[in-house]
C-alpha positions in Angstrom: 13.1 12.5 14.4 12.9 11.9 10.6 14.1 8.6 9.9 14.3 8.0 6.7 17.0 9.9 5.4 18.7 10.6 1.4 21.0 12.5 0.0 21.4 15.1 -2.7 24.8 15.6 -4.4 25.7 18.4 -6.8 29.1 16.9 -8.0 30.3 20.5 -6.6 34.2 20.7 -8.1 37.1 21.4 -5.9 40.3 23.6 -6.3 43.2 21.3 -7.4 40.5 18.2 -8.4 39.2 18.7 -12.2 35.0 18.2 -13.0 36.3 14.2 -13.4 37.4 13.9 -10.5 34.1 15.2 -9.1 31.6 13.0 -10.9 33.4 9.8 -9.7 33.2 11.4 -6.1 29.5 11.4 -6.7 29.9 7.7 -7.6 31.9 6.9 -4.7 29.8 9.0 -2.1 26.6 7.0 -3.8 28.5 3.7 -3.0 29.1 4.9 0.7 25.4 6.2 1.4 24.0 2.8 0.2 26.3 1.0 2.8 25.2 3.4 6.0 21.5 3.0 5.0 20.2 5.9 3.4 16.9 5.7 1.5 17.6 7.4 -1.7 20.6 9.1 -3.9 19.7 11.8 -5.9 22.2 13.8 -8.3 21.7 17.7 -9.9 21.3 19.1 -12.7 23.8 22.9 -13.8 24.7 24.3 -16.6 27.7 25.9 -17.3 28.5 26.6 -13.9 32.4 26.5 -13.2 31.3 25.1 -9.1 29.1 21.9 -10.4 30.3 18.8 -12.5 27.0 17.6 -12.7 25.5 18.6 -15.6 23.7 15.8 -17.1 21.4 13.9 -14.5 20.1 10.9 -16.0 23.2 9.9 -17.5 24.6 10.4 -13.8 22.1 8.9 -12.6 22.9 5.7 -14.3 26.6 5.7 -13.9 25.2 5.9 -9.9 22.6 3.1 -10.3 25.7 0.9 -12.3 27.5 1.3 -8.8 25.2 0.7 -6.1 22.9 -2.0 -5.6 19.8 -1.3 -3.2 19.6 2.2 -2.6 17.4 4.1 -4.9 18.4 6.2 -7.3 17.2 9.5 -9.2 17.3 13.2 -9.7 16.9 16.7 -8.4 16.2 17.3 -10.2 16.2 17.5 -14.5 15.2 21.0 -14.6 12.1 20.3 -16.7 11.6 23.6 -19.3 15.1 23.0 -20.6 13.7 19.7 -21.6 11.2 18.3 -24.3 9.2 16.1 -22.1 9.1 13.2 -24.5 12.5 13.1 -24.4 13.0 13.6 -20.7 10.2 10.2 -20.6 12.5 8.2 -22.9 15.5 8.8 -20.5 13.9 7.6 -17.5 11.8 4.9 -19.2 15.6 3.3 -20.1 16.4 4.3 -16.1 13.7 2.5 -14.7 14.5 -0.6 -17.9 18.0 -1.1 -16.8 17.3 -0.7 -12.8 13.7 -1.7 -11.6 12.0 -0.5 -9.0 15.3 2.1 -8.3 14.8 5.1 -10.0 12.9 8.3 -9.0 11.9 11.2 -11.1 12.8 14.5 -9.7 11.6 17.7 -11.6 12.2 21.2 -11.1 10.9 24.3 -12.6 13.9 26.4 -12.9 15.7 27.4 -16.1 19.2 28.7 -17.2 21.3 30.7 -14.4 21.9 33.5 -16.9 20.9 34.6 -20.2 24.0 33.1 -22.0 23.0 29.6 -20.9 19.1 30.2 -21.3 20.1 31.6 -25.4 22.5 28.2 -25.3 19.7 26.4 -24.3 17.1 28.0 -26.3 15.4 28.9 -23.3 14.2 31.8 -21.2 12.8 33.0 -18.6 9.1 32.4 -19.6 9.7 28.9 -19.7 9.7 28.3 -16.2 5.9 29.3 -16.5 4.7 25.9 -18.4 6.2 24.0 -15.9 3.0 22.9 -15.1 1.8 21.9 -18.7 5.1 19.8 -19.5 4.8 18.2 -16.3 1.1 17.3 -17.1 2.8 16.6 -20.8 5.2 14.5 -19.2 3.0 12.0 -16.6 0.9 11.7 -19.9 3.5 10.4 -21.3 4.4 7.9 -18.6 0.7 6.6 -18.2 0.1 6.4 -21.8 -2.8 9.2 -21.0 -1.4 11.9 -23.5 -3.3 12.4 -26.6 -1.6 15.6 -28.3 0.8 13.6 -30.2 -1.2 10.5 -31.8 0.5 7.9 -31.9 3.4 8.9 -30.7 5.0 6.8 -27.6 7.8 7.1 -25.1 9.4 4.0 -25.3 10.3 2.4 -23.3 8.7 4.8 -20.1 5.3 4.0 -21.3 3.0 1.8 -18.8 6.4 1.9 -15.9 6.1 2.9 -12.8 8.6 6.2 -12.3 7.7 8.1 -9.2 7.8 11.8 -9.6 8.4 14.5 -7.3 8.7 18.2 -7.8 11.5 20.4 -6.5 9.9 23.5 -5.7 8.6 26.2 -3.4 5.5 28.7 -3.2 3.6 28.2 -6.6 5.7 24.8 -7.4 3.8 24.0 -4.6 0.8 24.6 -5.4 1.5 22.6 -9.1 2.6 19.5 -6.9 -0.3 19.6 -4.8 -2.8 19.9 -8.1 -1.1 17.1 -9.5 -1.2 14.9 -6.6 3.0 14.5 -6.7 5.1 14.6 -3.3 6.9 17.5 -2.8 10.6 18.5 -1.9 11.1 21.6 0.0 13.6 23.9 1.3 16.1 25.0 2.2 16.1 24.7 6.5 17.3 28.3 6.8 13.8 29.4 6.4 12.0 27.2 8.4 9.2 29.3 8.8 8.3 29.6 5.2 8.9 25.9 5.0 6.5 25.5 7.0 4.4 27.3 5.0 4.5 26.1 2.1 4.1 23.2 3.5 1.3 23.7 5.2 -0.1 25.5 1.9 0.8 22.2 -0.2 -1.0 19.4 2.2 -4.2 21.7 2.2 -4.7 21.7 -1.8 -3.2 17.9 -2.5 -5.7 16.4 -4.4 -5.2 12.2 -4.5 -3.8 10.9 -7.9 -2.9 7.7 -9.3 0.6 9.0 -8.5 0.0 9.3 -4.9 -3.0 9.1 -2.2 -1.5 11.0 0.5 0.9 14.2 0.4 4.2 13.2 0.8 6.8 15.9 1.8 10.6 15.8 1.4 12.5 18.5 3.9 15.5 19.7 1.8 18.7 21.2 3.5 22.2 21.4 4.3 23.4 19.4 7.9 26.7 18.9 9.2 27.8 16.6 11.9 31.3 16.6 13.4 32.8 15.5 17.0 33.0 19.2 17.5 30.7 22.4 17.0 33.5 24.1 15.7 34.3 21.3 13.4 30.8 21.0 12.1 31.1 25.1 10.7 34.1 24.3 9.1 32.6 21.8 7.0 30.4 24.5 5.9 32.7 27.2 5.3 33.7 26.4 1.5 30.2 26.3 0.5 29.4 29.3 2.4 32.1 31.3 0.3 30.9 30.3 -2.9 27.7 31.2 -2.3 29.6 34.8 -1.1 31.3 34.9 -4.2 28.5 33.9 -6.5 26.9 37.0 -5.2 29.7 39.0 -5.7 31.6 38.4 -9.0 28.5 36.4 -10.5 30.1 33.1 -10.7 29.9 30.0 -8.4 33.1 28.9 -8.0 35.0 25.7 -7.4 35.4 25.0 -3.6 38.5 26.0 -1.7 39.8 24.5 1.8 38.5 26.0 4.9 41.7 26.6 6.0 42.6 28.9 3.1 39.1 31.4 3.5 39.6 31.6 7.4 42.8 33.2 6.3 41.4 35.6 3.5 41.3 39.2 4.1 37.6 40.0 3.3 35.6 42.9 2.2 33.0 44.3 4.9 30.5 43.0 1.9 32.0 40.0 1.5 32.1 39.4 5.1 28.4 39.7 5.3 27.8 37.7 2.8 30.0 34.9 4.0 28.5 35.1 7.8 25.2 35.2 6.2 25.5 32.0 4.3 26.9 30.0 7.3 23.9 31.0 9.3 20.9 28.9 10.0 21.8 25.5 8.7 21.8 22.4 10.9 25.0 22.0 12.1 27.1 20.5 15.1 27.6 17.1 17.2 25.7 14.3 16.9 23.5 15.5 20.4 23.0 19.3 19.1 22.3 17.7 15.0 19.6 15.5 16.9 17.9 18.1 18.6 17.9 20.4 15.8 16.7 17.6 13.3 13.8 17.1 16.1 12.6 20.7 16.0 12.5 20.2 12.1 10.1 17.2 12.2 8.0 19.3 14.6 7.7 21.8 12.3 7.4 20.6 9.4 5.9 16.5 10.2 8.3 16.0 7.1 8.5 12.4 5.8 11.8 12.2 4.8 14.9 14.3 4.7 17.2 14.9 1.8 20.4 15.7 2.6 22.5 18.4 0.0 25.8 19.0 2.3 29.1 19.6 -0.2 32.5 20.9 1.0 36.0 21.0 0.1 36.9 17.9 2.4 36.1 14.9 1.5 36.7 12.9 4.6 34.7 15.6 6.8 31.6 14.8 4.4 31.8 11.3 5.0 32.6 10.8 8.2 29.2 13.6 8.5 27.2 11.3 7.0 28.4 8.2 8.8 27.7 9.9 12.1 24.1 11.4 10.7 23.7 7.9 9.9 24.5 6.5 13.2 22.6 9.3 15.1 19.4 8.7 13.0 19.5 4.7 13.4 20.6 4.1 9.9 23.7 1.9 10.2 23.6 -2.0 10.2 20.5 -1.9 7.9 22.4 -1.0 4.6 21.5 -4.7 4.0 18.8 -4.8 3.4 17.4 -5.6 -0.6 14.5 -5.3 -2.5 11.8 -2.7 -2.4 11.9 -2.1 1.3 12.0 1.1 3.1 14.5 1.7 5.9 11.9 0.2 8.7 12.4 -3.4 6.7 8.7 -3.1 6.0 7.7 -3.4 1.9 7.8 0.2 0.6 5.8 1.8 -2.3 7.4 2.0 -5.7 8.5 5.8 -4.9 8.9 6.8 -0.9 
């Protein structure tokens, strides 16, 4: 079993509950995972996408941190090329100022969902390929190692301690591996390319000052209710997104379970909608522990990073709580300082 357990939350919007209304959910949900004992909070970053509040992750980020009081706190991730890395230092260097020894750095490499958002930007495509350099760009500005800009510093992030992680999969990889960073993976659909990149990213780590060891965080959705049945329903409004985002080209606010078990769909919508519900781990606490226990097989993950949203708000919680208790999590939400979940002194990042 993977014990040490965190969650990422994509402020998804609801029908009937404005963006608002979804950020301070994140708030709220960070408040509740910090009391059952999960490891860290993390919060996304989307851009113009009418499903996701969360738009901004470092000012999120903070606005979490504000709230909670032990659990750490960061992003995945700040979707690096639609960032100057300088600046993307300075926010985190006034994260890690205002909440010591709390804050992670989670990158990705992707860019704008369509070409309307890349041009608002002032990004495209090709940017996604210098991930790699503004990552480099970026840790050289953390260390104080960068010498393109000469006397130029990001204050306050120079000489902290940030831990970074990359968000990625096949030659993200390989760029986390190269860089000696830990790596967060998924989704646990594909478990067999998980395992492969996986595999592929522990053979080319090379040690860094940022880490000695891989480190590898399993990414995916997992729901846990008293029933099975109960379980797929918590999935079902995310699952119809997802249908409709391949559909119409949006991702929509989600609706109530209730109301898409009622729809009448198209055969391709039906397909879609079956496919999306399919392969995530899902079901009581007995059948979520044996599932989670094939997953560590597979993959010898470190950690696991939660990203379940759905329309209810009391099914998620009540998920987590019983993830929590399932996993061995509750009655150590007590515990402060920089400890990991085992009560033993953890490292600045895992």
């Amino acid at each position: 079993m993977i014990r040490k357990l965190s969650i990422l939350d994509r402020s998804r919007t609801r029908t009937g509950h404005p963006a608002p209304e979804a950020l301070r959910d994140t708030v709220e949900l960070a408040r509740a995972a910090e009391r059952l004992g999960y490891h860290r909070f993390w919060v996304s970053e989307h851009h113009s996408v009418p499903g996701v509040a969360g738009s901004a992750p470092t000012v999120l980020a903070a606005a979490v941190a504000g709230a909670t009081g032990r659990i750490r706190v960061g992003t995945g991730g700040v979707m690096l090329p639609n960032h100057q890395p300088l600046v993307v230092a300075e926010q985190f260097g006034v994260l890690a100022s205002l909440f010591p020894g709390r804050i992670d750095m989670g990158l990705g490499r992707s860019v704008g969902f369509t070409g309307g958002i890349r041009r608002a930007l002032g990004r495209g495509t090709g940017d996604a390929d210098r991930f790699e350099e503004q990552l480099a760009e970026l840790l050289g500005w953390i260390d104080g190692s960068q010498r393109a800009h000469p006397q130029v510093h990001a204050r306050p992030a120079e000489g902290l301690r940030i831990p970074p992680y990359v968000l990625a999969t096949g030659e993200g990889a390989a760029i986390a591996a190269r860089a000696g960073l830990p790596l967060v993976v998924g989704d646990l659909r594909t478990r067999a390319r998980v395992v492969e990149v996986v595999e592929g990213y522990r053979k080319e780590f090379r040690p860094s000052s940022w880490g000695a060891e891989p480190y590898v965080v399993a990414s995916g959705t997992v729901a846990v209710a008293a029933t099975a049945e109960a379980a797929r329903r918590i999935l079902v409004p995310e699952a119809w997104a997802v249908a409709q985002s391949r559909t119409r080209g949006s991702f929509p606010p989600l609706r109530p379970a209730e109301e898409i078990e009622a729809l009448a769909m198209t055969p391709k919508e039906r397909e879609l909608f079956e496919g999306a519900l399919e392969g995530h781990v899902h079901g009581t606490e007995e059948q979520v522990a044996s599932e989670l226990a094939e997953v560590a097989e597979l993959t010898g993950a470190d950690e696991l990073l939660i990203t379940t949203s759905t329309y209810d708000r009391t099914a998620l919680l009540d998920s987590f709580e019983r993830l929590a208790r399932l996993t061995g999590l509750s009655g150590l939400s007590g515990l402060t300082g920089d400890t990991d979940l085992t009560g033993r002194p953890g490292d600045p990042g895992h």
